[in-house]
Structure formats: C-alpha cells, structure tokens
N, C-alpha and C positions, 0 to 999 in steps of 0.2 A: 066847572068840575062835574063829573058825571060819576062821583062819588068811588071812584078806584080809589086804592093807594096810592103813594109810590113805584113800588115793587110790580104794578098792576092785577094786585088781588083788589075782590070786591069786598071784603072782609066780611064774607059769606063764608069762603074755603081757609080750611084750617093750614097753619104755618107749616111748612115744609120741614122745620126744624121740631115741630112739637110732638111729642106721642099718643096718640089714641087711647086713649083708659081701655077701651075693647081691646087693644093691640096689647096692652100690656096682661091684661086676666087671659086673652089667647093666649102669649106667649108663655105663662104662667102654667096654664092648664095644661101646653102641653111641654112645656117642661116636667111637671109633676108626671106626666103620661109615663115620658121615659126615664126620667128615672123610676117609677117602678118595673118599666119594662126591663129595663137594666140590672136593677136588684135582683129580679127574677130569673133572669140568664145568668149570671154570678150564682145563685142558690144552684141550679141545672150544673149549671159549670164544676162546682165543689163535689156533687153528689156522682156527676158521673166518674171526675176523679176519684173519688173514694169508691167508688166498684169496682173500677180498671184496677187499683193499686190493690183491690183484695183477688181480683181475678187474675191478673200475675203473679201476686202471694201464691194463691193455689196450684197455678199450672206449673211451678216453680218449683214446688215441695209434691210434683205431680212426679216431673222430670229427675227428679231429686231419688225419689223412689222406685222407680222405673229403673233409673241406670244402676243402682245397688242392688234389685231383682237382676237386674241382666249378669253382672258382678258373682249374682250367687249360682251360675250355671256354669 
C-alpha cells in the first residue's frame, strides 16, 4: 500500500464533495457585496422614478396651460 485511498486521493487533497471554509466567507463576502450593490440601484431606481413622475407632473400642467393661453386668443 503506498498509502492512497481507495478513490486514489493521498488524503492530502480535500474531498471533492466538501466546501472550503475560504469558499464559503468568499461566497459570503460577495454575496454581501451585491446585495448592497443592489440596494443601491433600487434607492437610484426609486429616486429617479420620483423625478420623472414630478417632471411629467410639470410638463403636463406645462401643456395644460399653454393650450388654454392658445384658447384665449
């Protein structure tokens, strides 16, 4: 026996099936990564909503006033 497994690891190398503590605080980290990245496009996403919806408000009650000047000639 030249000290292999069965499988033919030297049970030096980690199981094929098991997870790396490194691999799981990476995956971790960057999961945490995106989702704040994510949050952060949602907050953009809302805010630019809420401009568009007051800058159509305006151009609307812009249009609005315009055609009832034209109305009065």
């Amino acid at each position: 026996d030249n000290g292999a497994d069965r499988d033919g690891a030297d049970g030096n190398e980690a199981n094929e099936n098991s997870v790396d503590e490194d691999e799981v605080v990476k995956c971790s980290g960057n999961n945490a990564y995106w989702s704040s990245f994510l949050s952060a496009l949602d907050k953009q996403e809302e805010s630019i909503h809420i401009k568009l919806t007051t800058l159509l408000a305006e151009i609307s009650q812009d249009n609005i006033g315009s055609r009832e000047e034209m109305y009065k000639f």
